[in-house]
C-alpha positions in Angstrom: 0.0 0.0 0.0 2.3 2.6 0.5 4.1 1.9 -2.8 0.8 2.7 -4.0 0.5 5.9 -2.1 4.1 7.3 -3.0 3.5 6.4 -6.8 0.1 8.4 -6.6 1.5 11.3 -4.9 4.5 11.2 -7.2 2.0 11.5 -10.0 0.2 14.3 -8.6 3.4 16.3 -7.8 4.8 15.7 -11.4 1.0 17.4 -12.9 1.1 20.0 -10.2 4.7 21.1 -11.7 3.9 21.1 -14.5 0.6 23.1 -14.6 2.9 25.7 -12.8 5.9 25.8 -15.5 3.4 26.1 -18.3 1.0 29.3 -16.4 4.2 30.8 -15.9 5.6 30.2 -18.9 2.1 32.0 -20.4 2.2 34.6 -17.7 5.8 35.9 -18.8 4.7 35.7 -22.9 2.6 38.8 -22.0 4.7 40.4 -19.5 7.6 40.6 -21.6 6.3 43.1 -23.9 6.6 46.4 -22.2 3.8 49.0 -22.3 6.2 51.2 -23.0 7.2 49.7 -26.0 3.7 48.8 -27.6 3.2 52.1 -29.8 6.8 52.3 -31.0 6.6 48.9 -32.2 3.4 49.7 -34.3 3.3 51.1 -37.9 0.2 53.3 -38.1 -1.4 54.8 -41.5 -0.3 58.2 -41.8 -3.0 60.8 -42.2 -2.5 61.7 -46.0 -3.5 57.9 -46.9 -6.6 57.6 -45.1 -8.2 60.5 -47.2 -8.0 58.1 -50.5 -8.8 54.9 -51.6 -6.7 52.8 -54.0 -7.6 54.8 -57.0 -6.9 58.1 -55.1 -9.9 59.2 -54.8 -11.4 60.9 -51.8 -13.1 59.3 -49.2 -12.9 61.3 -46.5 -15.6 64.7 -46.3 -15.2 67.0 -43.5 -17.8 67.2 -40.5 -19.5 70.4 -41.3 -19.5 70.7 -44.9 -16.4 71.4 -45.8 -14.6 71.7 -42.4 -11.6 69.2 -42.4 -10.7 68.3 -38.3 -7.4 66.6 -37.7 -6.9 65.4 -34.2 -3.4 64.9 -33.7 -1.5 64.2 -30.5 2.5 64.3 -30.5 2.7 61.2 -27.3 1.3 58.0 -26.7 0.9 57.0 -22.9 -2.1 57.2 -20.0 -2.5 59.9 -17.2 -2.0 57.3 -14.4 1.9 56.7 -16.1 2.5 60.4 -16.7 1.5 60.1 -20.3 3.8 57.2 -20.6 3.0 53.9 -22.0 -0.2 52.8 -24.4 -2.5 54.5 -23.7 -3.8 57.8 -24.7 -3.7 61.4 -22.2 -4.1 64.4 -24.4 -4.3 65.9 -27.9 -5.5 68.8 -29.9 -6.7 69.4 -33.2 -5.1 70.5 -35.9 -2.9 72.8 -36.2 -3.3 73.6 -32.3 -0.6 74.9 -30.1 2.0 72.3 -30.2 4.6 71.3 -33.0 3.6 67.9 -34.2 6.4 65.5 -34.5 5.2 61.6 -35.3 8.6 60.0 -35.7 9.7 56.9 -33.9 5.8 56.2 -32.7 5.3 59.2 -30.9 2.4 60.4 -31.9 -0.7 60.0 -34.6 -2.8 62.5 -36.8 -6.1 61.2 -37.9 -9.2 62.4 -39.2 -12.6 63.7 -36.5 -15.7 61.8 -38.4 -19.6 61.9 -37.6 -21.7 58.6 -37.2 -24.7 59.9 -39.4 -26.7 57.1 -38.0 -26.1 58.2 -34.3 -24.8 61.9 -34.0 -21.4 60.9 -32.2 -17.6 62.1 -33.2 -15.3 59.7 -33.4 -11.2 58.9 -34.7 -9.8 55.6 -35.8 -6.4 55.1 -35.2 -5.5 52.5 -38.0 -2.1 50.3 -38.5 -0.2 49.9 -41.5 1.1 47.1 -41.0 0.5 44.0 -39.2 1.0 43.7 -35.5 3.3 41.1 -34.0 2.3 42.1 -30.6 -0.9 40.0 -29.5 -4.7 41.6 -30.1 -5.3 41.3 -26.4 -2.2 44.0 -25.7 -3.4 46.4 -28.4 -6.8 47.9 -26.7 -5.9 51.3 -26.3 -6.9 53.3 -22.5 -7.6 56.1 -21.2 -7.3 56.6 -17.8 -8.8 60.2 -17.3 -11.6 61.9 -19.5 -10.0 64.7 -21.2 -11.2 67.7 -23.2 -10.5 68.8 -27.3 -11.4 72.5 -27.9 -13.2 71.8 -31.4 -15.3 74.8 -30.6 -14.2 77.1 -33.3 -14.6 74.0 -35.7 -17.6 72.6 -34.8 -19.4 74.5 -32.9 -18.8 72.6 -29.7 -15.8 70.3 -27.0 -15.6 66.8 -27.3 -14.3 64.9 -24.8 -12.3 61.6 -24.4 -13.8 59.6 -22.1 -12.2 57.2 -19.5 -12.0 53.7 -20.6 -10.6 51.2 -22.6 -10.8 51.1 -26.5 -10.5 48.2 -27.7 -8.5 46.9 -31.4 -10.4 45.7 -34.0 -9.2 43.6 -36.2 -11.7 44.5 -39.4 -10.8 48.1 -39.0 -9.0 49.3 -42.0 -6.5 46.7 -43.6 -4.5 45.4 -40.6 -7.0 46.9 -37.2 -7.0 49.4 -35.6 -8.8 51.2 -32.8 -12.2 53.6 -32.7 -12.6 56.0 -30.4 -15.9 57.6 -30.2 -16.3 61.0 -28.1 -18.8 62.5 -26.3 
């Protein structure tokens, strides 16, 4: 009997083990891609091709008529890291008060759109390439609401709400993320 018993509790040790080695083993897959790091490591479409199709031709008509808004924000990252890391903490519409530099992933210009069916303003942040980073690490947060003066535009302030955004895969050619404001 107590072969029995030290051959069962063998076994049970040996599955114990090795449930453990392969949630850690998980565990540090997703850890080992710094926040940080995320929006560097993306490619995203650059404003002057999401106004055209493949044949050039216009696709994108302003909010008010004619009115072209371009949101534009010169750093990723989330209030609660000090604007650091993937998230989103501030921007302004174009041409705003700040210099806009997008090299090296640090920032993104896109286009302010209306849902005719519902009223609301949104952006899409699209890629331009595919991701190598896994979909579940690509939702987008903010952590604090946060206000764009689109007042002289149109008419009103739209503000980013608090949440988490998350990335669609069927947005655009390789995902992307839609952010609808309030």
């Amino acid at each position: 009997m107590n072969k029995f018993k030290l051959l069962f509790l063998g076994t049970l040790l040996t599955i114990f083990t090795s449930i453990i080695i392969v949630s850690c083993t998980k565990e540090n897959e997703n850890s080992t891609i710094n926040e940080d790091q995320i929006a560097k490591s993306l490619v995203f479409k650059e404003i002057n091709s999401q106004s055209t199709d493949a044949q050039n031709r216009t696709v994108y008509t302003g909010v008010n008529g004619d009115n072209i808004v371009i949101v534009s924000w010169t750093e990723w990252g989330r209030a609660s890291r000090d604007c650091r890391g993937w998230g989103l903490c501030n921007a302004d519409w174009f041409p705003g008060d700040r210099g806009v530099n997008y090299e090296n992933g640090n920032g993104y210009a896109t286009y302010l759109q209306i849902d005719d069916t519902t009223g609301k303003y949104y952006l899409e942040v699209k890629l331009a390439a595919e991701s190598t980073i896994p979909e579940n690490l690509l939702d987008l947060k903010i952590d604090a609401d946060f206000e764009l003066d689109t007042t002289l535009e149109i008419g009103q302030k739209l503000i980013f709400k608090q949440g988490t955004y998350h990335f669609d895969s069927t947005l655009g050619e390789f995902g992307g993320i839609k952010i609808i404001l309030e």
